[in-house]
N, CA, C and O of each residue as an XYZ file, in Angstrom:
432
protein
N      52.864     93.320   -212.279
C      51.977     94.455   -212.509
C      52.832     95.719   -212.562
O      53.616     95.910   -211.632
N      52.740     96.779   -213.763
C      53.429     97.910   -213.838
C      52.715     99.108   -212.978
O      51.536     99.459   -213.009
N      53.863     99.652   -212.158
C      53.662    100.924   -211.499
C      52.387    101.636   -211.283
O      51.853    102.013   -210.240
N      51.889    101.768   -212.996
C      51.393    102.592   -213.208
C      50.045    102.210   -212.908
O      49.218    103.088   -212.661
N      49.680    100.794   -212.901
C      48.406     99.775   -212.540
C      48.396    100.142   -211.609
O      47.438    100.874   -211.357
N      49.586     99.860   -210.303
C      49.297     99.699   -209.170
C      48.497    100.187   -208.301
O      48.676    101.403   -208.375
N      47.522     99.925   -207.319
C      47.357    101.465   -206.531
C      48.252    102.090   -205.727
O      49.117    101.396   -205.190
N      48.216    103.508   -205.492
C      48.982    104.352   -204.843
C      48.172    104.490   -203.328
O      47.037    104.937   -203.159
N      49.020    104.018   -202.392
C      48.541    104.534   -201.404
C      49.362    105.553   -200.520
O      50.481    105.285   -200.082
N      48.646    106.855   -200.280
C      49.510    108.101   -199.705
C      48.841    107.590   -198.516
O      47.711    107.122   -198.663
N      49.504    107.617   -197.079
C      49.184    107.174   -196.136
C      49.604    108.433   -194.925
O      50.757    108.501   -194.499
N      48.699    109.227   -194.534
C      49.624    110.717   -193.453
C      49.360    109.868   -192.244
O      48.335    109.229   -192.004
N      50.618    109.981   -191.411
C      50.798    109.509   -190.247
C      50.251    110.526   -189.461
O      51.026    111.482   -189.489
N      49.345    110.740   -188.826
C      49.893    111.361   -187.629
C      50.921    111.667   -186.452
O      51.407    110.718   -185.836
N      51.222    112.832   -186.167
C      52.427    112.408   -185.587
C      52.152    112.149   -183.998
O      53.059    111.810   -183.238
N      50.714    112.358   -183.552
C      50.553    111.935   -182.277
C      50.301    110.502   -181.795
O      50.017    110.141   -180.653
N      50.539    109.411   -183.419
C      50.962    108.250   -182.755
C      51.603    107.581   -182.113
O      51.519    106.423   -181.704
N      52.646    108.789   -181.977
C      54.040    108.037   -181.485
C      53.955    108.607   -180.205
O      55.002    108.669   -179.561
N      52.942    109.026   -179.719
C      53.234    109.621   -178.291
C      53.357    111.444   -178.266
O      53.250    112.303   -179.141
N      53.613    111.472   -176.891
C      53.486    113.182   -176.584
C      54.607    113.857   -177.332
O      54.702    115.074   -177.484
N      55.554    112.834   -177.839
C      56.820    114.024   -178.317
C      56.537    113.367   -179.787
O      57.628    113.151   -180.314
N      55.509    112.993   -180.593
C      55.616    112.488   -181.630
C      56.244    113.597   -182.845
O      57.090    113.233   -183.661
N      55.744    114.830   -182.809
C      56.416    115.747   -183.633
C      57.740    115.571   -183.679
O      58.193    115.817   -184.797
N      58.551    115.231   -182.868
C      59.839    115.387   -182.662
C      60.684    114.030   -183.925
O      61.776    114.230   -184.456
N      59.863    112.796   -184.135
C      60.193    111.369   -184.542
C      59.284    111.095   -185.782
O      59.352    110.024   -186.385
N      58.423    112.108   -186.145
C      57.430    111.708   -187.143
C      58.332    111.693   -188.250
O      58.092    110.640   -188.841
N      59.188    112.270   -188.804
C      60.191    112.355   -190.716
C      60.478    111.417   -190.364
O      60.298    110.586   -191.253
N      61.083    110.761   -189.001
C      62.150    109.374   -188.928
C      61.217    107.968   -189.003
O      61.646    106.929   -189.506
N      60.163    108.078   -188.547
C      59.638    107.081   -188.424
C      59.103    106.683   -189.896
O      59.068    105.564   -190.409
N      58.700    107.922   -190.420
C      57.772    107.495   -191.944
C      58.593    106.990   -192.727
O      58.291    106.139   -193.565
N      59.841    107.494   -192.535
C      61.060    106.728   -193.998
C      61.741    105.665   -192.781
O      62.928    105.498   -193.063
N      61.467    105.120   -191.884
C      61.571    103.866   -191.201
C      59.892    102.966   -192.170
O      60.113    102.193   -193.101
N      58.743    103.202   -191.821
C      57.660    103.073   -192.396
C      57.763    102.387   -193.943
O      57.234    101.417   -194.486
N      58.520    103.196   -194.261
C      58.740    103.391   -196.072
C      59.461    102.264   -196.186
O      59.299    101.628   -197.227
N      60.349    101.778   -195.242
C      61.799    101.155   -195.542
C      60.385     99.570   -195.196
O      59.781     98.809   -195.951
N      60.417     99.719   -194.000
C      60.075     98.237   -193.271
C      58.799     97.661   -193.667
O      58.739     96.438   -193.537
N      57.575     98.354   -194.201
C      56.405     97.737   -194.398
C      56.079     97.317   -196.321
O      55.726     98.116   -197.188
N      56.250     96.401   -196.416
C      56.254     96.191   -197.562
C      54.800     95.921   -198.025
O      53.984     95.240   -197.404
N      54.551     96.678   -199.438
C      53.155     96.158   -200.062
C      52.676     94.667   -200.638
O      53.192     93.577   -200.882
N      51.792     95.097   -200.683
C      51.258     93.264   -201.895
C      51.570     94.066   -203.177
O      51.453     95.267   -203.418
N      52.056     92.909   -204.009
C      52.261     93.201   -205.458
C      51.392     94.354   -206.218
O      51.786     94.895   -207.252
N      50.197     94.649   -205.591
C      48.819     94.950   -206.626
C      48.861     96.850   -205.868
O      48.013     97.726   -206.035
N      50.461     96.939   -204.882
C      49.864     98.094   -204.316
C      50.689     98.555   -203.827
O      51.328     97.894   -203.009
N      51.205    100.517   -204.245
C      52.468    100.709   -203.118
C      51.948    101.619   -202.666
O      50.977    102.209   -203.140
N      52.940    102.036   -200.973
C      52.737    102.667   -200.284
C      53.510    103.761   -200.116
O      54.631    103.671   -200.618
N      53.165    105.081   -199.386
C      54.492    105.834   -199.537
C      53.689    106.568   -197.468
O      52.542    107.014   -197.466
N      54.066    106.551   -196.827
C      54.304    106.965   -196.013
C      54.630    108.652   -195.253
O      55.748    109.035   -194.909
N      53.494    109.359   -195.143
C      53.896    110.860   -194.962
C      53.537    111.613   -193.681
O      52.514    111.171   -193.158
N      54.198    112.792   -192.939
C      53.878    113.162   -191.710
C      52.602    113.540   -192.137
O      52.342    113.642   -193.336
N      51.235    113.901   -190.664
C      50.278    114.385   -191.747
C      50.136    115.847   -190.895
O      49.405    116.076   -189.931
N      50.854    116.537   -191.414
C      51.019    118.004   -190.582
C      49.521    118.786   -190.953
O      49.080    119.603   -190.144
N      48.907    118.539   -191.992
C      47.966    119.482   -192.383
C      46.319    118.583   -191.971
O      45.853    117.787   -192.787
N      45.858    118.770   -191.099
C      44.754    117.993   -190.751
C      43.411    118.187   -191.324
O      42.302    117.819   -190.936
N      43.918    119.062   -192.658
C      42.758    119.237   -193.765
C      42.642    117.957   -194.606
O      41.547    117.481   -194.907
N      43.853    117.401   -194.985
C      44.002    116.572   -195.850
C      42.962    115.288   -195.438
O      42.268    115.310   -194.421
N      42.981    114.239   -196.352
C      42.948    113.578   -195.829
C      43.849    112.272   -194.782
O      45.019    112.616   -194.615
N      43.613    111.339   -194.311
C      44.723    109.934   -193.599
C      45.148    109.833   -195.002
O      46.051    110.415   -195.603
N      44.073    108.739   -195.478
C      44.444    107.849   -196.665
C      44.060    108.847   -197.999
O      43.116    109.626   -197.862
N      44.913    108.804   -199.475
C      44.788    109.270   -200.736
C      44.811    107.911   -201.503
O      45.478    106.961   -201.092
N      44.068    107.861   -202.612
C      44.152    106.750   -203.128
C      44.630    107.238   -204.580
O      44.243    108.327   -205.004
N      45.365    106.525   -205.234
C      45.888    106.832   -207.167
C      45.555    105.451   -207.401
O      45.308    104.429   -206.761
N      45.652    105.855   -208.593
C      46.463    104.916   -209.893
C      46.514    105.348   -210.882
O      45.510    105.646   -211.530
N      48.229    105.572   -211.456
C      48.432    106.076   -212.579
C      48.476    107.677   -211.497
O      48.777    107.758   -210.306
N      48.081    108.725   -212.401
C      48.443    109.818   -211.424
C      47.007    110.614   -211.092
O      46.961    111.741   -210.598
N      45.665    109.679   -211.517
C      44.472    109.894   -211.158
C      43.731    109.116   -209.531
O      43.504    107.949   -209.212
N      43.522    110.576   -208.748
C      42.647    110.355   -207.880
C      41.459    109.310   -207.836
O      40.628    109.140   -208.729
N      41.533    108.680   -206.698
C      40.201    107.830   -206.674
C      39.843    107.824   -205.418
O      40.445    107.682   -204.353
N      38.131    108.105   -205.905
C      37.233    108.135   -204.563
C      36.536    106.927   -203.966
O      36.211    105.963   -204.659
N      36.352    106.991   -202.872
C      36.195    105.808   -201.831
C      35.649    104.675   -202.800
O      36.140    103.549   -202.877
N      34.365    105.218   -203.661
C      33.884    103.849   -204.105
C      35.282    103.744   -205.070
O      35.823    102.754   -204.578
N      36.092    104.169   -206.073
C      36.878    103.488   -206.826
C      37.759    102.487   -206.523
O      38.127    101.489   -207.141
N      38.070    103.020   -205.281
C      38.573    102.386   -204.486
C      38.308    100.634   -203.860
O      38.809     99.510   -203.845
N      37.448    101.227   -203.525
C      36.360     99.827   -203.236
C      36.670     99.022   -204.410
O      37.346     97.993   -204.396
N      35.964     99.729   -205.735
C      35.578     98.686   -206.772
C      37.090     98.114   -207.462
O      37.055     96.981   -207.940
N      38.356     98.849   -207.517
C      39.945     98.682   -207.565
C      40.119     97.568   -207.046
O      40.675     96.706   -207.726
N      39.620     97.213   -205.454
C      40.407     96.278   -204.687
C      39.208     95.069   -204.782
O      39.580     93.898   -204.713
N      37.843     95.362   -204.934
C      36.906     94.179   -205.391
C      37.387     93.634   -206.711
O      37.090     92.441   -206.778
N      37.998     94.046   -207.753
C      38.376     93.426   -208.981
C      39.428     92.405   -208.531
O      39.433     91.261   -208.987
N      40.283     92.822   -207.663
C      41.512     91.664   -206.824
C      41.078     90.988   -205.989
O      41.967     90.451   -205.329
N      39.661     90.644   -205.560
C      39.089     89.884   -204.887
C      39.934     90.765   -203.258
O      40.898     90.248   -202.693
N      39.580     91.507   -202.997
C      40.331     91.843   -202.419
C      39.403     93.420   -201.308
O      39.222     94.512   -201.847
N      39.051     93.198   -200.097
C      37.890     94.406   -199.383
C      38.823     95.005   -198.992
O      39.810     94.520   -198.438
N      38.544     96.555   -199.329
C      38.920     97.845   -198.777
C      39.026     97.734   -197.174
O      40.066     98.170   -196.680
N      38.462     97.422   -196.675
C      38.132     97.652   -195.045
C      39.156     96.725   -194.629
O      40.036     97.102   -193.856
N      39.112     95.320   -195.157
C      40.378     94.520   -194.712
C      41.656     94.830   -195.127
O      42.641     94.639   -194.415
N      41.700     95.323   -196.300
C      42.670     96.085   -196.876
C      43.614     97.126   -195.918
O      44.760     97.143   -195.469
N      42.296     98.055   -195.892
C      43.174     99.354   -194.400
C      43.685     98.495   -193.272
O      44.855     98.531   -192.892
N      42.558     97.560   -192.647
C      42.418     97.198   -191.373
C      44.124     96.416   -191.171
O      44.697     96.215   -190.100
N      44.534     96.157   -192.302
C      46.083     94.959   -192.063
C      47.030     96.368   -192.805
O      48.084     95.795   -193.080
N      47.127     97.163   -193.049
C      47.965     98.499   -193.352
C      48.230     99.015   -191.788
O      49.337     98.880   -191.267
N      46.968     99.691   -191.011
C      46.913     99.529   -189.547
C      47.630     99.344   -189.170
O      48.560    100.033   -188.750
N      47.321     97.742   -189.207
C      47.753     96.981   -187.913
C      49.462     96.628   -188.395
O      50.214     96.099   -187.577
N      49.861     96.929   -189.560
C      50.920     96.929   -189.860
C      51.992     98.122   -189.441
O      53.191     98.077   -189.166
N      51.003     99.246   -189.515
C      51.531    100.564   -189.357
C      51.634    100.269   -187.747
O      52.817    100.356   -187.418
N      50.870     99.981   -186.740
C      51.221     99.723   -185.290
C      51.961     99.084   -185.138
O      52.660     99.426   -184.185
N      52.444     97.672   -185.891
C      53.769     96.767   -185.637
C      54.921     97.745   -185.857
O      55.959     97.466   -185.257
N      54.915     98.875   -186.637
C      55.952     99.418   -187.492
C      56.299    100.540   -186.193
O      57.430    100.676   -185.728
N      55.333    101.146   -185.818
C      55.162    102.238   -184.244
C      55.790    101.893   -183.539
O      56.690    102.612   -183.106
N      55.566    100.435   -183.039
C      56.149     99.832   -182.114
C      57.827     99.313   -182.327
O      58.497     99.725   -181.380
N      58.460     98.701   -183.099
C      59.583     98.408   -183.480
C      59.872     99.667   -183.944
O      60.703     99.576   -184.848
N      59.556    100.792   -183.725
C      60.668    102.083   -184.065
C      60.752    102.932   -182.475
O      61.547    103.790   -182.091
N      59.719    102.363   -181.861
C      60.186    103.228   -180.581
C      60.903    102.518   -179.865
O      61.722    103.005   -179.086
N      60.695    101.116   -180.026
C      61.403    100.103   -179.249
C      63.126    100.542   -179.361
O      63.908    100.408   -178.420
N      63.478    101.057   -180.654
C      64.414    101.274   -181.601
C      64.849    102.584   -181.175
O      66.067    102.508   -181.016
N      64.527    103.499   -180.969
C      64.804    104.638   -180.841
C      64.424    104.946   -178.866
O      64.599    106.025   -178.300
N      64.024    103.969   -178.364
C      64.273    104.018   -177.058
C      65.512    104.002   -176.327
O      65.874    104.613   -175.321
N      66.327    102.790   -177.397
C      67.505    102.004   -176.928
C      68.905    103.217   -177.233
O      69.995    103.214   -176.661
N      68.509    104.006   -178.113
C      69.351    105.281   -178.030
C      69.939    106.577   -177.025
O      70.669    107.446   -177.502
């Protein structure tokens, strides 16, 4: 599937996941993020601090057009594929990823 198919997922970290000093580890962790969590074929990710708490968590593309929740939906229903389970294993990926970077940056 070309790029341009793919969906885009902009993903803002918060930086108070990482704990009380998270400001301090949030740039390092997201291009740790970027490096270690790999997408499914049908979808990339890009990983960002989310300093502005206007924005939204999640942005969705494809191609360089915005898509709203239902497109979204109906994007990942064409891949047989639910939004909600979709986020829910990004998550829980993004917490495996939390965890093996503090583990990582503890040992320093």
């Amino acid at each position: 599937m070309s790029d341009d198919k793919r969906i885009k997922l902009l993903y803002r970290v918060e930086p108070g996941c990482l704990g009380p000093t998270g400001q301090d580890f949030i740039e390092g962790f997201c291009n740790f993020a970027n490096e270690k969590i790999k997408p499914p074929v049908y979808a990339l990710f890009s990983f960002v601090p989310r300093y502005d708490k206007s924005l939204p968590e999640r942005e969705y593309k494809v191609g360089n057009k915005n898509l709203s929740e239902q497109q979204v939906s109906a994007y990942l229903g064409r891949l047989e594929k639910d939004k909600n389970q979709f986020e829910e294993q990004i998550d829980e990926l993004l917490s495996h990823a939390i965890d093996a970077y503090l583990k990582r940056t503890n040992k320093t």
